[in-house]
C-alpha positions in Angstrom: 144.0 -148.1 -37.8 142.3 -145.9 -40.4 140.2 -143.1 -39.5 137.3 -144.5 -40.6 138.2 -147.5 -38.6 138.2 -146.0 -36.0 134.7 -144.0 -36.3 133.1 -147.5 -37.2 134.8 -148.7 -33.8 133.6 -146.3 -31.4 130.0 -146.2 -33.4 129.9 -150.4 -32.3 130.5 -149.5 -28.7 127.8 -146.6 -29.0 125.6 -149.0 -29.9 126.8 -151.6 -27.5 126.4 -149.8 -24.8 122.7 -149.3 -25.3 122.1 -152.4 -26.2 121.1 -154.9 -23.6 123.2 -157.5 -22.1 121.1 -160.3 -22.5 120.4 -159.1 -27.0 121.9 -161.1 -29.5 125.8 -159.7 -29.6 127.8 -159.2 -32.6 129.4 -161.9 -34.4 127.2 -164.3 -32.2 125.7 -166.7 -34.5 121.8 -168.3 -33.9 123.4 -171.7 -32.0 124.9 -169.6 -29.2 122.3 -167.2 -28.6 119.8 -169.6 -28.6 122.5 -171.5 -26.2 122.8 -168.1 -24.0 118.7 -167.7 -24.3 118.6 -171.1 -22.4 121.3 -170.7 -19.7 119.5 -166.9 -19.2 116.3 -168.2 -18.3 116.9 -170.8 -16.1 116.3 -169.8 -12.5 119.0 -168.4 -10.5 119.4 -171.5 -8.4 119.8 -173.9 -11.6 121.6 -172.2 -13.4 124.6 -173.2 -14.8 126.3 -174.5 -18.2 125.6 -177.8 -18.0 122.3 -177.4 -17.0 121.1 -175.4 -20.4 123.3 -177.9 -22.4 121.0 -180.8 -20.6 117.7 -178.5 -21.9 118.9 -177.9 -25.1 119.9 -181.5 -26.1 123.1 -180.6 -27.0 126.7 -183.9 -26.6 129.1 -181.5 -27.4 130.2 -180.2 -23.9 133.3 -178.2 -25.2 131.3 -176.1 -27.6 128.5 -174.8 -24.9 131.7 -174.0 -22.4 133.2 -171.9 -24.9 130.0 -170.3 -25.9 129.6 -169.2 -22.4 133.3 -167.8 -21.8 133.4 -165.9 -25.6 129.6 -164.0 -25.3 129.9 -164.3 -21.0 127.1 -165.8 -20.1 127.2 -165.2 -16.6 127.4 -161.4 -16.6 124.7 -161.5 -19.5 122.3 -163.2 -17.4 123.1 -161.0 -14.0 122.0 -157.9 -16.2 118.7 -159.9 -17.2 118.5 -160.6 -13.5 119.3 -157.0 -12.6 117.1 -155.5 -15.0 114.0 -157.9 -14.3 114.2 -157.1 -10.1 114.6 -153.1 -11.1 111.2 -153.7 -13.4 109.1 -155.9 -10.3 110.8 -153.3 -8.2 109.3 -150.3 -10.3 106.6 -152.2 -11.0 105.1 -152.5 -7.0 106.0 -148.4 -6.0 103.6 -147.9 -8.9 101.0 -150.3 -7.5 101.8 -148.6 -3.7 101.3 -145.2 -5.1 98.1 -146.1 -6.8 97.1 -148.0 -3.6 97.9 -144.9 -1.7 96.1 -142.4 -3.4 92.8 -145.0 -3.4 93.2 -145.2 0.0 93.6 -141.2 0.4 90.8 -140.5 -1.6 88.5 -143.1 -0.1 89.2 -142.2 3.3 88.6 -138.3 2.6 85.0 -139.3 0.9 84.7 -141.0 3.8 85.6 -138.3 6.4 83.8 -136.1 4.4 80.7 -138.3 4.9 80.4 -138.6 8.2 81.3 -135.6 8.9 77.3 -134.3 7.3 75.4 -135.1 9.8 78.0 -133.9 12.3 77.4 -130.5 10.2 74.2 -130.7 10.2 73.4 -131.7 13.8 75.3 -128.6 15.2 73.7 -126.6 12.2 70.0 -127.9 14.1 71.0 -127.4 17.4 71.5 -124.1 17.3 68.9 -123.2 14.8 65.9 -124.4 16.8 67.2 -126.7 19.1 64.7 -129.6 19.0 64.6 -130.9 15.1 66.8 -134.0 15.3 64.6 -135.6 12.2 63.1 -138.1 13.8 66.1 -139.4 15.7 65.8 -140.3 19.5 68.1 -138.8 21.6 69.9 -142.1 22.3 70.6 -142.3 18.2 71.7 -139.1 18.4 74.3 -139.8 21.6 75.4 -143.0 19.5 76.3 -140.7 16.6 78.0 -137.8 18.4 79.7 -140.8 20.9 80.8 -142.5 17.6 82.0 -139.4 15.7 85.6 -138.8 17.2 86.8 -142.7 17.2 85.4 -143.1 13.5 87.1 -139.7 12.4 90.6 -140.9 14.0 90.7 -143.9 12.2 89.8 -142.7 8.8 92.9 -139.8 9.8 95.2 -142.9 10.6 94.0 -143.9 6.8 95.1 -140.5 5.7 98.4 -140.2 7.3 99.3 -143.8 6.1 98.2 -143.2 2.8 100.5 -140.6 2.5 103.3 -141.7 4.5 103.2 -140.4 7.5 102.9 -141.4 11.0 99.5 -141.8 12.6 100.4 -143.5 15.9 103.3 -142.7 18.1 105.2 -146.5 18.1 109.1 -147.3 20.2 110.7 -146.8 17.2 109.5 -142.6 17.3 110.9 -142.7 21.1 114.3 -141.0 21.0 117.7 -142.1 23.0 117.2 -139.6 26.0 113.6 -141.3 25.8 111.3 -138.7 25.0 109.2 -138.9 21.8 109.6 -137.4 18.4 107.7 -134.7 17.8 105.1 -134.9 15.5 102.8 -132.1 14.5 99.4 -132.4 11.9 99.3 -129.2 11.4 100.1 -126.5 8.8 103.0 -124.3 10.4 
């Protein structure tokens, strides 16, 4: 084999290798790849050779068989497979992240809201002690009552928006049967 030979050789499998599976290969004609392009996207449950010679129409059995075996077929298609799950797969940890961080976000605004008149009730109280703007003093117990419980659940929002436990559950209890320690705060 000839030096250049040999360069034109190992430039194919360069080329080869970052080709996908499921492209056209070299030396394979239009009839087989449209062939292959038939088998490929039947569903995984269907497929087979006989099958994508029923679709395309084609009599002569031998010819679709050794189409199959010369380009393989069947490892073409797992890549296409392969590379179609990895995509879906990417695809949804992009939509969870975004979904995350909308939940984050919202549930900070959120915090942030109610936290105001929380604010701005202690703020009162020990200003002058008796403007509540127009609020009766059952509103105002409502409020303070509701408060906590509505600041816990938007946290719970946080922490699973980023991850994180909000909620001690049996699967945080160790063997020895004490629970997994789990601090909020900055150490």
């Amino acid at each position: 084999m000839s030096e250049n030979e040999t360069i034109n050789n190992e430039l194919k499998e360069l080329i080869n290798k970052d080709t996908p599976a499921w492209y056209r290969q070299e030396g394979e004609g239009d009839a087989p790849y449209e062939y292959f392009d038939v088998y490929r996207k039947l569903p995984l449950s269907k497929r087979s050779v006989t099958a994508a010679q029923k679709i395309a129409g084609n009599k002569s059995n031998n010819r679709f068989f050794e189409y199959s075996k010369k380009y393989n077929w069947e490892e073409r298609a797992r890549a296409w497979d392969n590379y179609v799950v990895a995509k879906h797969d990417e695809f949804i940890v992009k939509q969870k992240n975004e979904i995350k961080l909308e939940h984050l976000q919202e549930s900070r605004a959120l915090r942030k809201a109610l936290s105001i008149p929380l604010r701005s009730f202690a703020k009162k109280i020990n200003v002058n002690g008796d403007n509540f703007d127009g609020k009766s003093l059952t509103e105002l117990w409502k409020m303070i009552i509701k408060t906590p419980n509505n600041l816990r659940i938007i946290q719970q929002i946080e922490f699973t928006a980023l991850g994180e436990a909000s909620e001690i559950k049996k699967e945080d209890i160790t063997s020895n049967g004490n629970t997994i320690k789990i601090s909020f705060t900055d150490e």
